[in-house]
C-alpha positions in Angstrom: 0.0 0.0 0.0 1.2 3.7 -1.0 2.3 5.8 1.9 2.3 9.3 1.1 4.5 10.5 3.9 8.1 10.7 4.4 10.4 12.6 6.2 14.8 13.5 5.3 16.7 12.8 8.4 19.8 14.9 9.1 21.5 11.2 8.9 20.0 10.7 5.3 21.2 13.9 5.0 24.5 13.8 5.6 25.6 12.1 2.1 25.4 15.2 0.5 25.9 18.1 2.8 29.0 20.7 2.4 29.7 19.7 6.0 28.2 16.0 7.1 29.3 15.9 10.2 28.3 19.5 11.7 25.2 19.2 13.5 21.6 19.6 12.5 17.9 19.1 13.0 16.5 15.6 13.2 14.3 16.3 10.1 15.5 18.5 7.2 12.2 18.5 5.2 9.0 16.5 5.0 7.0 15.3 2.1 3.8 14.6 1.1 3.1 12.6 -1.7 -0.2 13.0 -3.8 0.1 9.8 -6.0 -1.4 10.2 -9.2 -4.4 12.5 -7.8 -2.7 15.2 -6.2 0.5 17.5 -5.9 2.8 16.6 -3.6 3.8 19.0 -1.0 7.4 19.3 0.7 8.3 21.9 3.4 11.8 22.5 4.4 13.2 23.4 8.0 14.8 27.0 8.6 18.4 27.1 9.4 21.6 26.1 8.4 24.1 23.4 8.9 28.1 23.9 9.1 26.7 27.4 7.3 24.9 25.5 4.8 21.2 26.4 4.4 19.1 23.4 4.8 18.2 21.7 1.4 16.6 18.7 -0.3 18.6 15.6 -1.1 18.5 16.5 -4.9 18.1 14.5 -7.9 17.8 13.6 -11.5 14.7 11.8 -13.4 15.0 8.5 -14.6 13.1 8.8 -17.4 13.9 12.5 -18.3 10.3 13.6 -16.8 9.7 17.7 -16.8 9.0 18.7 -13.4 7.2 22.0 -12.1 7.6 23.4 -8.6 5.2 26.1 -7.3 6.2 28.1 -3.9 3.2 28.0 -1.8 5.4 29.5 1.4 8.9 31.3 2.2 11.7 32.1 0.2 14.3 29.9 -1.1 16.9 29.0 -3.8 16.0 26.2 -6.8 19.4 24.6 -8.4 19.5 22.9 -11.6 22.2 21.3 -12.8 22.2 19.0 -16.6 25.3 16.5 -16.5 27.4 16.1 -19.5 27.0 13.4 -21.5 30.1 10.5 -23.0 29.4 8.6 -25.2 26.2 8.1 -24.2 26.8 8.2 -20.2 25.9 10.6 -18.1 28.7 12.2 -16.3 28.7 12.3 -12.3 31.6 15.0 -12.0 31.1 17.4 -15.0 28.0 19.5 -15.6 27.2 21.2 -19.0 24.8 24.2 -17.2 24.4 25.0 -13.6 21.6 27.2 -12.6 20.3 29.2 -9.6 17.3 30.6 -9.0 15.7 32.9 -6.7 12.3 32.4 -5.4 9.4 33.0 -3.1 5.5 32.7 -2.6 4.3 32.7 -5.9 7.1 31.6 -8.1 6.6 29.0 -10.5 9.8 26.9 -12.0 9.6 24.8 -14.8 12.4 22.3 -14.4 13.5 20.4 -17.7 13.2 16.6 -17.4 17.4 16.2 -18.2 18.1 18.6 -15.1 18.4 17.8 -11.6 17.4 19.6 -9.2 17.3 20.7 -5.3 15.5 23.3 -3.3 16.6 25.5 -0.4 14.9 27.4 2.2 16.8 30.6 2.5 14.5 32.3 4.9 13.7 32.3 8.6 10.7 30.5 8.0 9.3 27.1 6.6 9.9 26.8 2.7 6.8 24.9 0.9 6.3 23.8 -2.6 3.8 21.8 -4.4 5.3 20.2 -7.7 3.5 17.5 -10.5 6.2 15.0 -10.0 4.6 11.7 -10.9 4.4 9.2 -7.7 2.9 5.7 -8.4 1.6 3.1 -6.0 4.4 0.9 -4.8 6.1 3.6 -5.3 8.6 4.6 -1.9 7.4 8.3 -1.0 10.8 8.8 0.2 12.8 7.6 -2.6 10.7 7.3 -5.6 11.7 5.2 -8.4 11.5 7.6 -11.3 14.0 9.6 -9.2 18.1 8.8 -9.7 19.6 9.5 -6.2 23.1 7.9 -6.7 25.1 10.3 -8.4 23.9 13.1 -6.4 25.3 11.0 -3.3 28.5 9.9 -5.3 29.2 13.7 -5.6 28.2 14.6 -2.4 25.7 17.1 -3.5 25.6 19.9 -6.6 28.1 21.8 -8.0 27.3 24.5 -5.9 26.1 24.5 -2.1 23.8 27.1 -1.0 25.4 28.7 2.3 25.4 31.9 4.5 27.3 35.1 4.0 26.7 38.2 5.7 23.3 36.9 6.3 22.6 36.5 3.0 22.7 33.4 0.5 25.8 32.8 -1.5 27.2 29.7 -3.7 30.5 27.9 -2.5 31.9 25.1 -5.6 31.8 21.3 -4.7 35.7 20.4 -4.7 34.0 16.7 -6.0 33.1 18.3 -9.2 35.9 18.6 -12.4 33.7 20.7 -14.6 31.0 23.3 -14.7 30.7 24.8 -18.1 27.9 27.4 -17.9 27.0 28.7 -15.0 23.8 31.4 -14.1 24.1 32.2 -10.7 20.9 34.0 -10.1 22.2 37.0 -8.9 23.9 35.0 -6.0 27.6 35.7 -5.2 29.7 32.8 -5.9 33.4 31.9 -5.2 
């Protein structure tokens, strides 16, 4: 039987943060999962951890699915990145076009079914979204299976983490990564 709910531990979490073993709240976001009758709803904790602004595990679709994420509460930061491709092969460690983008109540972002993605909640208070991201039964409402979760984890994250600067947001590179060859940082200050 489908269970809709599912919550990210900070343990979960740790794969892919900037700074896995600075502490952090038990739960990073929680999410509710509409099957194939409703949106699904995720909303994010406030805060920061090792300077990092809490985020979503990330990933990329299986099955190169379009996405679209509405905010329906705070402000936050959407990444996209879209791997290069060998031969065929997706590449873990080099990405063709890294975005950032801005948002808050209201904003709608259409994410391309060959980009990953993660949101952020850059604000003081809970970060919600609804998105269309199709969940099946037997699906896991955790880990769903039209979602790739690996290479995120093999690179410990994006390109780019999403930290703290003088109380604002600002992008710090991901060591793990060899190549980013377009980059739109959103109007984000970046090292």
């Amino acid at each position: 039987m489908f269970e809709p709910y599912a919550a990210r531990t900070h343990e979960k979490m740790k794969e892919v943060l900037m700074a896995p073993d600075a502490a952090g709240p038990a739960i990073h976001y929680y999410m509710i999962r509409g099957g194939s009758e409703k949106r699904n709803i995720t909303v994010w904790e406030s805060g920061t951890v090792g300077g990092e602004y809490i985020k979503a595990y990330g990933h990329y679709h299986v099955d190169a699915l379009p996405e679209t994420y509405w905010v329906i509460s705070g402000e936050g930061v959407i990444l996209l990145q879209k791997l290069v491709v060998e031969n065929g092969i997706p590449q873990a460690d080099k990405v063709e076009e890294f975005k950032a983008i801005k948002v808050k109540v209201g904003d709608t972002v259409k994410i391309p079914g060959d980009h990953g993605h993660l949101a952020v909640n850059t604000g003081k208070q809970w970060f919600a979204t609804a998105d269309d991201s199709p969940i099946v039964t037997g699906d896991s409402a955790s880990m769903p299976v039209h979602a790739d979760y690996e290479m995120v984890k093999k690179m410990r994250g994006f390109a780019y983490y999403v930290v703290e600067k003088g109380g604002k947001p600002a992008l710090i590179p991901n060591k793990l990564y060899k190549k980013v060859r377009k980059t739109d940082f959103g109007g984000l200050s970046a090292e």
